[in-house]
C-alpha positions as CSV (number, residue, x, y, z in Angstrom):
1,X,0.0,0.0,0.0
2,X,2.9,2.2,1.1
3,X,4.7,1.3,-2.1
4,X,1.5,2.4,-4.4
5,X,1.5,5.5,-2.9
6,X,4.7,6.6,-3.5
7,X,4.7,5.6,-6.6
8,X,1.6,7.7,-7.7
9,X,3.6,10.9,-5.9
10,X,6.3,10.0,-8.6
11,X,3.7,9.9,-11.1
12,X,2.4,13.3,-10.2
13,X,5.9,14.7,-10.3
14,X,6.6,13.4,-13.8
15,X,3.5,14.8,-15.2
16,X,4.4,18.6,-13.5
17,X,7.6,18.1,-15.2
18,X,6.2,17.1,-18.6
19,X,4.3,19.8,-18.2
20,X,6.5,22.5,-17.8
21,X,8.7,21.0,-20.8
22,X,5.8,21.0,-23.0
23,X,5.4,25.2,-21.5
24,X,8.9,25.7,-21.9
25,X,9.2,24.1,-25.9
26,X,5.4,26.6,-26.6
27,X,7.1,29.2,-25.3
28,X,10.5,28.6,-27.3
29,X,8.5,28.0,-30.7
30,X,6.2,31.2,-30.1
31,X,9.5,33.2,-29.7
Protein backbone atom coordinates (compact mmCIF):
# COMPACT_ATOMS: atom_id res chain seq x y z
CA UNK A 1 0.00 0.00 0.00
CA UNK A 2 2.91 2.16 1.06
CA UNK A 3 4.67 1.30 -2.13
CA UNK A 4 1.48 2.41 -4.40
CA UNK A 5 1.48 5.47 -2.87
CA UNK A 6 4.75 6.61 -3.47
CA UNK A 7 4.66 5.56 -6.65
CA UNK A 8 1.60 7.71 -7.66
CA UNK A 9 3.59 10.90 -5.88
CA UNK A 10 6.35 9.99 -8.55
CA UNK A 11 3.71 9.88 -11.14
CA UNK A 12 2.43 13.26 -10.17
CA UNK A 13 5.92 14.71 -10.31
CA UNK A 14 6.58 13.38 -13.80
CA UNK A 15 3.55 14.79 -15.17
CA UNK A 16 4.39 18.57 -13.55
CA UNK A 17 7.62 18.11 -15.21
CA UNK A 18 6.24 17.10 -18.60
CA UNK A 19 4.27 19.85 -18.20
CA UNK A 20 6.51 22.52 -17.77
CA UNK A 21 8.69 21.00 -20.79
CA UNK A 22 5.80 20.98 -23.00
CA UNK A 23 5.42 25.22 -21.49
CA UNK A 24 8.86 25.70 -21.87
CA UNK A 25 9.22 24.05 -25.85
CA UNK A 26 5.44 26.56 -26.62
CA UNK A 27 7.12 29.17 -25.35
CA UNK A 28 10.52 28.60 -27.33
CA UNK A 29 8.51 28.04 -30.71
CA UNK A 30 6.20 31.17 -30.09
CA UNK A 31 9.47 33.20 -29.71
Amino acid sequence: METKLKLEKEIHVLDILWFLLLVEANGIFAA
